[in-house]
N, C-alpha and C positions, 0 to 999 in steps of 0.2 A: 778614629782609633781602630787599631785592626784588628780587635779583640772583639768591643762590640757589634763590626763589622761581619766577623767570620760566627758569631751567636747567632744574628739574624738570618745568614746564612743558612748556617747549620737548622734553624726550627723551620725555613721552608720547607727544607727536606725531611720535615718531623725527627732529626734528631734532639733529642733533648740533655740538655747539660746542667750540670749542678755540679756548684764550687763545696767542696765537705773536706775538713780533716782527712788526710791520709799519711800513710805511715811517710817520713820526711824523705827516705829513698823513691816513693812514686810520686812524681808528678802527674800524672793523668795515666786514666783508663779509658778503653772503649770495650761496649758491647753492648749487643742487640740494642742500638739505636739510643744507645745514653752515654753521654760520655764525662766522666766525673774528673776534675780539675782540683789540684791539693790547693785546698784555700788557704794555705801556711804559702801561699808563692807569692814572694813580697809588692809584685808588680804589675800594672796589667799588659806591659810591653811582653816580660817572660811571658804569661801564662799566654797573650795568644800565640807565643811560637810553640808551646806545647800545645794547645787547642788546637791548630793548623795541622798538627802531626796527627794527635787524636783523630781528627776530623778526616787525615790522610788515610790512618787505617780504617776507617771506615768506610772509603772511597777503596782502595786497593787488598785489603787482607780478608784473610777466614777463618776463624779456631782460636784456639788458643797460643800466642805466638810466644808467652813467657820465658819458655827454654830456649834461648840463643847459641844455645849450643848445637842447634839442628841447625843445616846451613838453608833449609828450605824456611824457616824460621829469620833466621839474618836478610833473605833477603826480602819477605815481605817487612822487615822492619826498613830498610832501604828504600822499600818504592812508596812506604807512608810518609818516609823523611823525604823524599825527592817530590813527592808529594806537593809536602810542606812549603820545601823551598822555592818550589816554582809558582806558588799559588802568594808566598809575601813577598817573595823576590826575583820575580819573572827578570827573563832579561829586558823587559820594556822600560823593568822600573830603573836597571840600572843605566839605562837612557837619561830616563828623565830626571836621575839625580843628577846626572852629567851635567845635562841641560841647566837644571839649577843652581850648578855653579858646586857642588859636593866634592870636595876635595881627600877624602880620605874616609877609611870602613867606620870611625866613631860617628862623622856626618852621616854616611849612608844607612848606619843603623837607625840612629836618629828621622832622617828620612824618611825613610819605609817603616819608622815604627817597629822594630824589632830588636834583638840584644844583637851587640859585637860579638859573641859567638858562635849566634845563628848564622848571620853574614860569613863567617869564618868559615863555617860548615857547608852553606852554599855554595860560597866561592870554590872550596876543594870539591864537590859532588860537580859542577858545570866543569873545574877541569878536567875528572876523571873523564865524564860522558862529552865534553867539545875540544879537549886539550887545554892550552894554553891561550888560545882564543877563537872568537866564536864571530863570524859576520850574520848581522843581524839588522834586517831592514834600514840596509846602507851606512850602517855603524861595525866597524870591527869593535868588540869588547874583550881586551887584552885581560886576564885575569889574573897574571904574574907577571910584573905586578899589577894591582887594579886600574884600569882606565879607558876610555871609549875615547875611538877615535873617528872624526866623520869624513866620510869621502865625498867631495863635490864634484859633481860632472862638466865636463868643459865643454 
């Protein structure tokens, strides 16, 4: 699971995480090296797509980023999420879901272990920053709509 996958993770690097009550609007906090997870989050699929972000801003951010109203604000919430989704949904993974025979984003979430609108959120950040598709160690990965295509050499 990619939950308690990204925890052991996380305490290599001495971050430490605890699941507590939080108000139902936050899902997770980060800072100075703790990062707290609303144990009111029904699943352990969600929380590690919030955990991955969490663990994003702690890889990419500084301060206090709460006001998104500042756009230098918006975009280190951006580089925690881009973060995120490149660390449960590289494009290698959506390789090897191909490979496995995945036929559609319900399968891939299932897959990789993540929610459908995490996938959803991915999907649209890789077309912003590759377009509409991406070549990727000898796979084009068409992202609208979703699907890997392989090229054979003659």
């Amino acid at each position: 699971m990619p939950y308690e996958s990204l925890i052991k993770e996380a305490q290599k690097e001495h971050i430490y995480i605890y699941e507590k009550p939080l108000h139902p609007q936050i899902k997770g906090l980060q800072a100075d090296n703790v990062i707290w997870i609303n144990k009111n989050i029904p699943t352990t699929v969600e929380k590690a797509c919030i955990l991955a972000e969490e663990i994003g801003h702690y890889h990419t951010s500084y301060g206090d980023i709460l006001d998104q109203k500042d756009l230098r604000k918006r975009k280190q919430e951006l580089r925690a999420r881009q973060w995120a989704y490149e660390k449960l949904l590289p494009l290698e993974k959506i390789v090897q879901a191909h490979k496995a025979g995945v036929k559609n984003r319900h399968e891939l979430a299932d897959f990789a272990g993540i929610t459908e609108p995490f996938v959803d959120a991915a999907i649209s950040r890789y077309i912003e920053k590759h377009g509409e598709s991406v070549n990727f160690e000898g796979y084009i990965i068409c992202f609208k709509p979703l699907g890997v295509l392989e090229w054979f050499e003659w």
